[in-house]
C-alpha positions, -999 to 999 in steps of 0.1 A, spaced: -40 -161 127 -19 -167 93 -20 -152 60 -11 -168 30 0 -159 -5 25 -183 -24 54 -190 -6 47 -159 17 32 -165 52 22 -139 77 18 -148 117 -4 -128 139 -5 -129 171 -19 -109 202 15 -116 229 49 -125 223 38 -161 241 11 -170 213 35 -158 185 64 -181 198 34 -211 201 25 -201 168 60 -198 150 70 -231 171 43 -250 154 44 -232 119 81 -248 123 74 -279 131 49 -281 100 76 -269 75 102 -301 92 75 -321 85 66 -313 49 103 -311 42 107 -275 29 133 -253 44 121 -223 64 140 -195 60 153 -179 90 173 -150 71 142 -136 55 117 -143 89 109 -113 104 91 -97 132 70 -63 131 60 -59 169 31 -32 162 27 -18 204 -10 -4 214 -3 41 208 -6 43 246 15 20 258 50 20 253 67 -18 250 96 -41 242 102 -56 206 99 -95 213 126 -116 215 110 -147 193 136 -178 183 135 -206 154 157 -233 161 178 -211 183 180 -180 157 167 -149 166 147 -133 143 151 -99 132 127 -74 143 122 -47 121 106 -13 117 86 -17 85 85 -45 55 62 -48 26 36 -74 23 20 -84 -6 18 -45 -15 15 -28 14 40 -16 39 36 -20 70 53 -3 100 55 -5 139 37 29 144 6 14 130 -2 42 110 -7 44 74 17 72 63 45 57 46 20 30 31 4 63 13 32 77 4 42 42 -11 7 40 -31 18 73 -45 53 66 -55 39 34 -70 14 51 -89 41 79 -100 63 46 -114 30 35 -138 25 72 -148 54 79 -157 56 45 -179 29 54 -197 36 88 -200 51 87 -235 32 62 -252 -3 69 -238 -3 106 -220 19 125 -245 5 110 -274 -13 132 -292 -31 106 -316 -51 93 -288 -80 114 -272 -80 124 -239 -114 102 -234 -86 71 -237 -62 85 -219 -88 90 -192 -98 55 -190 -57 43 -193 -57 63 -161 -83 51 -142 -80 13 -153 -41 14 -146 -28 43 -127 -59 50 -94 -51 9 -88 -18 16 -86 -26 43 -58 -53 32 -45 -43 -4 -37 -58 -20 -1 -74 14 2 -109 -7 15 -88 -11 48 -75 20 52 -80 39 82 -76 77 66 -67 113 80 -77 143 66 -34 142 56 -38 113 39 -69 123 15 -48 156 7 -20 140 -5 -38 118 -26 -58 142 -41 -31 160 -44 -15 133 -67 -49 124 -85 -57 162 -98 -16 166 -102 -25 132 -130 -59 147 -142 -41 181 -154 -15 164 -166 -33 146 -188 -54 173 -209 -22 193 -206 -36 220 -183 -15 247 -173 -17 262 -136 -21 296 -156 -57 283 -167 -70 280 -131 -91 253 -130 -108 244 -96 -105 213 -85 -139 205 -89 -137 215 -126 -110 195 -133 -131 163 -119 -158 173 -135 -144 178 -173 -124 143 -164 -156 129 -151 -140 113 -123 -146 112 -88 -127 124 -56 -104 104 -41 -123 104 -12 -157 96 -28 -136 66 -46 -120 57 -13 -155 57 2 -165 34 -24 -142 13 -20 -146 8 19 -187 3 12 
């Protein structure tokens, strides 16, 4: 199967045979066409079954080995060996943190604009951010926390609540009128 985006390209393949077959030809394409393929930045992320432990391939392009790496980002989303999705959520977040805190002065610590906008900055800017490839997302109860986590972290932040006023989490989606994360998420994945 290929992916893609641009100049980007993604190869998948079920055995180290087929990806060769499948790189081998993709190659063979580019001499044709006349671009140069770029061995430096071709990569391999061998992603094993959990039960079955197994060699990274050893896949060549014009007698260059390609680099076989642990994790890369592709077109947003980072993927890893393990398969799982726990540095691609903590990515999400630390994207999302980036756009908060960009706004924060000119949108979130304004005080000439209500929290109704702020509200709708947020969830127009800021839950894309996080929430990005979230239909595909195979989630642990780990994963929702620390999202939610994030998203009520933004939604107190944002009225200027203080931990003193102890709201409940459902209060605080409830005055913001926003859902879960894991309702959104749900969403999303319908």
């Amino acid at each position: 199967m290929e992916l893609q985006y641009a100049d980007d390209n993604t190869l998948v393949a079920h055995s180290e045979a087929d990806l060769q077959s499948i790189l081998n030809a993709f190659a063979r394409a580019y001499r044709l066409l006349r671009p140069d393929l770029n061995i430096k930045k071709t990569q391999i992320l061998h992603q094993p079954a959990p039960d079955k432990p197994s060699q990274a391939p050893t896949i060549c392009v014009d007698n260059n080995i390609l680099e076989n790496v642990d994790h890369f980002a592709d077109l947003g989303n980072l993927l890893s060996t393990r398969a799982v999705i726990d540095a691609k959520i903590h990515h999400r977040i630390g994207c999302a943190s980036g756009v908060f805190a960009r706004l924060r002065k000119r949108v979130f610590e304004d005080w000439d604009i209500q929290t109704k906008t702020k509200l709708l900055v947020y969830q127009a800017v800021v839950l894309p951010s996080l929430l990005y490839g979230a239909e595909s997302w195979t989630t642990y109860s780990r994963h929702m926390n620390a999202l939610e986590q994030y998203h009520q972290r933004c939604l107190r932040k944002i009225p200027r609540m203080s931990w003193e006023d102890r709201h409940t989490n459902v209060s605080v989606l409830e005055e913001a009128n926003i859902p879960s994360i894991t309702t959104t998420i749900t969403r999303h994945q319908l």
